[in-house]
Every structure is written in structure tokens, then in C-alpha cells.
C-alpha positions in Angstrom: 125.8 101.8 131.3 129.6 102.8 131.0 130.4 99.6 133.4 128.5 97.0 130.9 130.0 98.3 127.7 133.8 98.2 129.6 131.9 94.3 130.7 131.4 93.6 127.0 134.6 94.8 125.4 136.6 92.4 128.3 134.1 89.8 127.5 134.5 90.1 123.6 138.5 91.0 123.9 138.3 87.1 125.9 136.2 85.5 123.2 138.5 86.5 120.6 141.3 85.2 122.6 139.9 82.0 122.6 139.1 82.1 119.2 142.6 82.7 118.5 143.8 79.9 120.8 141.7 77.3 119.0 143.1 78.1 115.8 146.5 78.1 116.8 145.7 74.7 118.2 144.4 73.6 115.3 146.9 74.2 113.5 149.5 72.6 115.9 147.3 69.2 115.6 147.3 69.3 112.1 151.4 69.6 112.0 151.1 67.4 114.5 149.6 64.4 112.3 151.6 65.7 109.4 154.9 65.2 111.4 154.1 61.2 111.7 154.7 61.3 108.3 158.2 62.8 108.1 159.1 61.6 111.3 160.5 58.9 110.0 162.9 59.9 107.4 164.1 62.9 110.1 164.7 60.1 112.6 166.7 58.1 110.0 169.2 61.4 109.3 169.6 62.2 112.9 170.9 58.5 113.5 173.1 58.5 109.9 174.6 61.9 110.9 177.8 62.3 111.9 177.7 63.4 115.4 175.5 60.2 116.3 178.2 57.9 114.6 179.4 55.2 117.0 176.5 54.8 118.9 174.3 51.8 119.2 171.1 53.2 120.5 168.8 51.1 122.0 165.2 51.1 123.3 164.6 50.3 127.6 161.0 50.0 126.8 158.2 49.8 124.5 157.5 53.1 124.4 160.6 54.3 123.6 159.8 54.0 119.4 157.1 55.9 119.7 157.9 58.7 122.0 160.9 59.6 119.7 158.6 59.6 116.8 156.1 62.1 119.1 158.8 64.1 119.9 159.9 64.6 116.3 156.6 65.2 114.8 155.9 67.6 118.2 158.8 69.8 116.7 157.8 69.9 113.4 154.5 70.8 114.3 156.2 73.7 116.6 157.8 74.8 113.1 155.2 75.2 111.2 152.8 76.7 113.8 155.2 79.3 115.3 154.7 81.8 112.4 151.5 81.4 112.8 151.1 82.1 116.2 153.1 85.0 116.3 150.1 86.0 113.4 147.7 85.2 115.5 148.7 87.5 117.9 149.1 90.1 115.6 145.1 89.6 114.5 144.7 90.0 118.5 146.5 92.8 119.5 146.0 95.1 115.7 142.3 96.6 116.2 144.4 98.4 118.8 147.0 99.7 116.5 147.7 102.7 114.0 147.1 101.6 110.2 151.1 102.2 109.7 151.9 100.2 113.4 149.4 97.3 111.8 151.4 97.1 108.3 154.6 97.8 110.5 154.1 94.7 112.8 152.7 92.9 110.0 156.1 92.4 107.9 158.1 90.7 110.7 155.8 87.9 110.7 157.4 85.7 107.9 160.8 86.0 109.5 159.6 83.9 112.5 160.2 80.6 110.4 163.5 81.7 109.0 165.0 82.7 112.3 164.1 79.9 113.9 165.5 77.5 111.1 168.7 79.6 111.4 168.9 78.7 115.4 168.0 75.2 114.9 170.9 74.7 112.2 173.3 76.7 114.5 171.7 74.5 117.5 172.1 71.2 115.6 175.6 71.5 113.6 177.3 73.7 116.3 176.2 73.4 119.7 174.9 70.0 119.9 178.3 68.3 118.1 180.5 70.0 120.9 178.0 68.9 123.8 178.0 65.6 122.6 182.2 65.4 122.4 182.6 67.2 126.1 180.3 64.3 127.3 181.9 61.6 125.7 185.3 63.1 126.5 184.3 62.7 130.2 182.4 59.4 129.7 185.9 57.9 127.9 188.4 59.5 130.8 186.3 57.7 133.7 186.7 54.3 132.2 182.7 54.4 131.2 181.0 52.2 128.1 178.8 54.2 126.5 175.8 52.5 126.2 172.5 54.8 125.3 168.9 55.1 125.3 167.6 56.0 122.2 165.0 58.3 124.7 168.0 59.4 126.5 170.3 60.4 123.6 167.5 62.1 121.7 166.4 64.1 125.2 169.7 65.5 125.0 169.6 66.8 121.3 166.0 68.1 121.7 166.7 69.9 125.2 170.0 71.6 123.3 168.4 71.9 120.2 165.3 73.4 121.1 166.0 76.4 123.5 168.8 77.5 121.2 166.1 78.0 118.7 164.0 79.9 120.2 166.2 82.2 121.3 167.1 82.9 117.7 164.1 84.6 118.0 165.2 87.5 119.9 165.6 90.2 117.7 162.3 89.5 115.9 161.0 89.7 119.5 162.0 92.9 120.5 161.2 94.4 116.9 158.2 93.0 117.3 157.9 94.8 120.7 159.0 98.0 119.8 156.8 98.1 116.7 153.5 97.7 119.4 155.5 100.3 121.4 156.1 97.9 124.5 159.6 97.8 124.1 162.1 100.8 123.0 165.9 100.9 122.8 166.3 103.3 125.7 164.8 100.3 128.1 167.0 98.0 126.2 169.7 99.7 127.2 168.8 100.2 130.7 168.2 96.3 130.7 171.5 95.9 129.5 172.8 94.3 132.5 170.0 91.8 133.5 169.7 90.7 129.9 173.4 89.9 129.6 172.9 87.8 132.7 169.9 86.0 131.9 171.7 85.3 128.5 175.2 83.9 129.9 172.7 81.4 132.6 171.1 80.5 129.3 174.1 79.4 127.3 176.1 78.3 130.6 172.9 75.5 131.2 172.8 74.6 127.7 176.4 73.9 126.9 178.8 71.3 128.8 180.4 73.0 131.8 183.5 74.1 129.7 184.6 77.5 128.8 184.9 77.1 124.8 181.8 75.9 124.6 180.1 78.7 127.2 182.0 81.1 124.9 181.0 80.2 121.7 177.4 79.7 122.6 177.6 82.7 124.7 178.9 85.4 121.9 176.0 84.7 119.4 173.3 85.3 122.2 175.0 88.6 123.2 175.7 89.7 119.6 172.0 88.7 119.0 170.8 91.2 121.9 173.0 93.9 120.8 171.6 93.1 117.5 168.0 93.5 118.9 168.7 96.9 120.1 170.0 98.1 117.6 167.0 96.8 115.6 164.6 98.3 117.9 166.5 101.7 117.7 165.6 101.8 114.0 161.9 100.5 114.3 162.0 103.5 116.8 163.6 106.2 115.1 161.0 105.6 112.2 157.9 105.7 115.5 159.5 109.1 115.8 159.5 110.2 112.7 156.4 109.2 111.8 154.5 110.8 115.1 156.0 114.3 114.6 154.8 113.7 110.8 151.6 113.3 112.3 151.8 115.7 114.5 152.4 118.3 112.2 150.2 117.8 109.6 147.8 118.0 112.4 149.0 121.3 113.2 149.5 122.7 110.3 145.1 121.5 109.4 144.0 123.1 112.9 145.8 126.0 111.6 144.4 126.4 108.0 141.2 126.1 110.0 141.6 129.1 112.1 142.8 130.9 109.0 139.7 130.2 107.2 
């Protein structure tokens, strides 16, 4: 009988997952259809902007129109359902919680969209602008016309743009984490190392193979995991305080219990 019930509860926790899933893709088509409609005047600023001045982009096939369009209504729809998602996942994973870890969790959610519009302007008006002269630089010492895709040149921004974004994410993350109790600043710590690597990779692939630019992409990413722990140490310090709260209150009501 004990095996069925556990059968159940795996078979409801999987339905819910999938009802979560659907929504979240629901969601990501309708931002999806709504981005066709501001794709346009997004595409126009992207091309007027400074950093694509002095390029003549032009299209290699028929397709190429439309897959910028898909790309930039794709991103927008990313945008909008990130938050969410991330909510989503909080109606997932909260039957399991305390009522203070449920409210706790709960807050962080509306910072997903800020964050990540943070890392995209930090992405588009930093990163991206010193990418684009390093390669041009290059392009100009070999001799080279630049001629460009339209496909090509916005791959580039969206595959510079886009990670660095995310990653603006990272302290929310790990707050996130700690506030479920996955994650806690004395792991963080011990991680140290193996983050700092994975970070410098990151911002060594998505900056030209220069050192100012490594440097300059690499010193916000580290800042933002020292940031994170530090975050996490405070999300855990209040875990603490609140479980020994807990604790003795239930102390002190076994012991009025005995008394009486």
C-alpha cells in the first residue's frame, strides 16, 4: 500500500510538472507572437545605433529577413517569460516548503526581469561595442572589406548579448538556492575556485581574445559571485535565526507541557 501512495505522489509530482511546463510554454508563444510586433522597431534601433554605424548589411538569402525578425521576437519572448518561469518553479517546488521559506523565495521573483535588463544593457552598450571594434581592428589590419550578413552580424550581438544576460542572474540564483536550502555560503566558498574558473572560461569565450576586454568582462562576473555569496550568507544567517526561533519556542511548549 506504502509503494502505490510513494507511485502516486511521483505520478502527481510529474503531472504537475507538466502542467507547469505547458504554461510556461504558453506563455513563451504568446511573447512569442507579441514580439512580431515590436520586432520591427527593435530591429530599426539596433541598425541606427552607433556601434552598427558604417555597416551595410545585407541579406545571402531569403530567409535571412525573417530569421532576424524570429530571433528578436524569440528574445523578447525570453524576457517576458523568464520571470515567469522562475515562478513557475516556485508553484513547483513550495508545497515542499516552510510558510516563511514560501514567502522567502517568493520575493526574489520580480527581480528576475530587472536583473536580466541590467545584463542585457551592460551586454549591449559595453561588451558588445568593444567585440565589435577588436574585430574590426583585425578585419582593417589584414587588408579585409567588411562586407556582412545581416544573419551573421546579428549572430554575433545575440551570441554576446545573450549569455551575458543570463549570467546577470547569478546572485538571484544562488539567493534563490539558498532560500530552498540547496545552496549555502559555506559551499560557496568551498566552490570558490571552480566557480572562478568556470566564470573567467565564460567571459574569455564571450569577449575578443584581448586582455582589456577579458578584464573588463571578467571583473563584473567575479564581483557578481562574490556578490552572490555574500547574498546567500545573509539569506542564511536569517535560515539560522529563524530555525533556533523555532526551535525554541518548541522547547520552551514541550516544557510548559511537562509543567502542567
Amino acid at each position: 500500500m506504502t509503494q502505490q501512495n510513494e507511485e502516486m505522489t511521483i505520478t502527481e509530482h510529474l503531472s504537475e510538472l507538466r502542467k507547469r511546463l505547458i504554461y510556461v510554454l504558453s506563455v513563451f508563444v504568446l511573447g512569442l507572437v507579441a514580439g512580431f510586433f515590436v520586432a520591427d522597431p527593435v530591429y530599426r534601433y539596433l541598425t541606427k545605433a552607433e556601434s552598427a554605424q558604417g555597416f551595410v548589411l545585407h541579406a545571402f538569402s531569403f530567409w535571412d529577413g525573417i530569421g532576424i525578425y524570429m530571433k528578436i521576437a524569440g528574445l523578447f519572448s525570453l524576457i517576458i517569460t523568464l520571470p515567469f518561469t522562475v515562478f513557475q518553479i516556485w508553484k513547483f517546488v513550495s508545497p515542499g516548503l516552510r510558510p516563511r521559506e514560501r514567502k522567502a523565495t517568493l520575493k526574489y521573483v520580480p527581480y528576475v526581469f530587472l536583473l536580466f535588463l541590467v545584463g542585457l544593457a551592460f551586454a549591449y552598450y559595453v561588451v558588445f561595442p568593444m567585440a565589435l571594434a577588436f574585430t574590426s581592428t583585425i578585419t582593417e589590419k589584414m587588408g579585409l572589406v567588411e562586407t556582412y550578413g545581416m544573419k551573421q552580424y546579428f549572430s554575433f550581438l545575440f551570441g554576446i548579448v545573450l549569455p551575458v544576460s543570463l549570467l546577470f542572474e547569478l546572485p538571484l540564483l544562488i539567493m534563490f538556492l539558498t532560500g530552498l536550502r540547496i545552496l549555502n555560503p559555506i559551499r560557496l566558498r568551498k566552490m570558490r575556485r571552480v566557480s572562478y574558473f568556470v566564470l573567467i572560461f565564460i567571459a574569455v569565450v564571450v569577449t575578443p581574445p584581448d586582455f582589456i576586454s577579458d578584464l573588463l568582462v571578467m571583473i563584473p562576473l567575479l564581483l557578481l559571485y562574490e556578490i552572490s555569496v555574500f547574498l546567500s550568507a545573509i539569506v542564511y544567517r536569517k535560515q539560522l535565526a529563524a530555525d533556533e526561533a523555532a526551535e525554541a519556542r518548541y522547547v520552551r511548549a514541550n516544557n510548559e507541557q511537562s509543567a502542567g
